[in-house]
C-alpha positions, 0 to 999 in steps of 0.5 A: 820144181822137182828135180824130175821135170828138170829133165829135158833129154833121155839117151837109152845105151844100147842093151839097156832098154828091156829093164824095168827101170827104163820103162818105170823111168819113161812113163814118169817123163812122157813127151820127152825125147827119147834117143837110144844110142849104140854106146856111151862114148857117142855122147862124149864131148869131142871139144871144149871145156867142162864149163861148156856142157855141164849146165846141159848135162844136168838136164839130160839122162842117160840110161845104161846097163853097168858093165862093171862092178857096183860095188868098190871100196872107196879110194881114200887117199895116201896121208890121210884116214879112210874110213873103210867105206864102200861105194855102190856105183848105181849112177853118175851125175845128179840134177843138183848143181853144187859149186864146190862139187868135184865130180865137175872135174871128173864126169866126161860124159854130158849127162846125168846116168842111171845104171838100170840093171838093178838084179845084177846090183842085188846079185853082186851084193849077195855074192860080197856078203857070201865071201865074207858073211863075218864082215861088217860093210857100209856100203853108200849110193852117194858118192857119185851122185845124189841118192834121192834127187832121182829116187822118184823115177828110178825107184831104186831105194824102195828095192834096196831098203828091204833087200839091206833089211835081211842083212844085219851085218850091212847098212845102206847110206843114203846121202842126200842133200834132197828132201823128198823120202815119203814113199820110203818111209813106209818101208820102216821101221829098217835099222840098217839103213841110215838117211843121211844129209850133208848140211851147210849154213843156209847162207851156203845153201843159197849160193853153193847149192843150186837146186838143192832142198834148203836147210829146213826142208832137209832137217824136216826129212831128216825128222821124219825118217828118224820118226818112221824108224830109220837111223840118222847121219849128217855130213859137214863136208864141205865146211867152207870158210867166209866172214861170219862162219862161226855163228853161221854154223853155230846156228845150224847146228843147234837147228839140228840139235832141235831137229833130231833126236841124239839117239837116232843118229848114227855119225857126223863126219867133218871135212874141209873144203877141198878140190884138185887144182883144175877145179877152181878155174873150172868153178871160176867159169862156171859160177864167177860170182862164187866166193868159194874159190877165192879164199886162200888155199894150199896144195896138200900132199895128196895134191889138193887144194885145202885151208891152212891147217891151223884154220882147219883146226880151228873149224873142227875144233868149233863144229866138234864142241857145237855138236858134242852140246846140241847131240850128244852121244853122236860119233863125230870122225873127220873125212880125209884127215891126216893123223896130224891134224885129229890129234890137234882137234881131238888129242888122239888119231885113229891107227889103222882100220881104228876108224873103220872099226868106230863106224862099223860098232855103229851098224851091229845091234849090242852084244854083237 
């Protein structure tokens, strides 16, 4: 099933009916309801729980103009190395349905949104660029929502892979845990722009993922797009802990050694699982079955729940030794660390923008 036909409801805001994105996304969905709606605070749930309209959410669409800026710097956390990454805010909410995901604990609006004033995205993004034309930006569309799960009807890709083309100080992220990219792949070969799929063992994928591509197909996308000309990345975050962990992630990695060529990807990130307290009695109501809140956890000094950190450790040490073997050459880095824990794993930790300036040697061509 395809996350399209998943779609059960569409809202259109207010202002947001003249864009091509509306119209491009009703003609792909015809015959469903369609309601336009003064503003988005009419849908906000006036009572209850997350646990009782996040399964609805996930089926209906809500089509609005952003009214704010696209582009912000991601918020990192006080203690911990921040990459220096850049969120583009083109969506909330995706069809995908991950257990551990913490946009349930932030998300207060029952649906899936897509912000369809695309010019105003291609306009901002210029002006960032003019401002600082030295600057080198990695900027992501993944950090809201997934960023192919709803490409075939908002067609948002195909209009920022050329645009970030002309652009040799940026590179667009595309992270996914969807597998579905043809109609992108004629848009290469394009060096700055790098596909990227958070990975898990398939054990994970069958419990925590809902309706996420399994593991072969995205390593198989992931092929294909290293193929066609594009670069590469792969995010192990969330690492979760179960009986068995070691071989299973084992397996997984030396699947995608053999899956990918090392020389196409651009950087591996490694993160524990983690989640603000309210996230785990939320995950207990909406998947009781699910064993990825039981395991034991500890308030962090950022106040979230994580492993032990010797167990952390432990896990990043492994991952980085399996993935040194099946990639070499490829740039490994931890998401959200403190720099305790990177000298334990690696015997150094990044000081000041260290980290930002790694990632950033990545997105300019030699010599540059």
């Amino acid at each position: 099933m395809t996350t399209t036909r998943r779609i059960k409801r569409i809202f259109i805001e207010a202002g947001a009916e003249d864009y091509d994105m509306t119209r491009r996304v009703l003609a792909r969905l015809p015959g469903v309801p369609v309601e336009v709606i003064p503003h988005r605070e009419v849908l906000r749930p006036r009572a209850g729980t997350p646990a009782a309209w996040i399964d609805a959410a996930k089926s209906t669409l809500l089509l609005a103009v952003q009214k704010g800026p696209f582009w912000r710097p991601c918020p990192g956390t006080r203690d911990y190395i921040c990459c220096g990454y850049q969120v583009l805010q083109v969506g909330l909410n995706c069809p995908l349905d991950c257990t551990y995901c913490v946009l349930q604990g932030y998300l207060n609006i029952p649906a899936i949104t897509l912000f369809v004033n695309v010019e105003d995205l291609l306009a901002e993004l210029d002006r960032g660029w003019a401002a600082d034309p030295h600057k080198v930006w990695r900027l992501g569309t993944g950090e809201f929502g997934d960023s192919l799960a709803l490409d075939d009807l908002s067609g948002l890709n195909a209009r920022l892979l050329p645009f970030f083309a002309r652009q040799p100080r940026a590179v667009l992220e595309i992270k996914t845990k969807w597998h579905r990219l043809e109609p992108l792949l004629s848009l290469g070969p394009n060096s700055q722009v790098i596909f990227a799929w958070s990975l898990n063992p398939p054990e994970i994928i069958r419990e925590a993922e809902r309706g996420a591509a399994t593991l072969k197909a995205r390593l198989e996308a992931a092929s294909r797009a290293a193929a066609a000309g594009f670069r590469l990345a792969f995010h192990f975050d969330p690492l979760i802990y179960f009986p068995g962990w070691e071989d299973a992630y084992q397996r997984t990695v030396a699947r995608l050694g053999r899956a990918v060529p090392a020389g196409a990807v651009a950087w591996i990130s490694l993160g524990g699982l983690r989640f603000l307290p309210p996230m785990r009695s939320l995950i207990h109501q909406r998947f009781p079955l699910s064993r990825i809140a039981s395991y034991e956890m500890v308030a962090a000094p950022d106040g979230k729940l994580r492993y032990f950190k010797d167990l952390r450790i432990d896990m990043y040490g492994r991952m980085g030794t399996w993935l040194e073997k099946a990639l070499p050459g490829a740039l490994l880095y931890l998401c959200m660390e403190s720099p305790r824990v990177w000298r334990a794993v690696w015997g150094w930790a990044p000081e000041g923008k260290d980290l930002a300036m790694l990632l950033d040697g990545r997105v300019l061509p030699a010599g540059k």
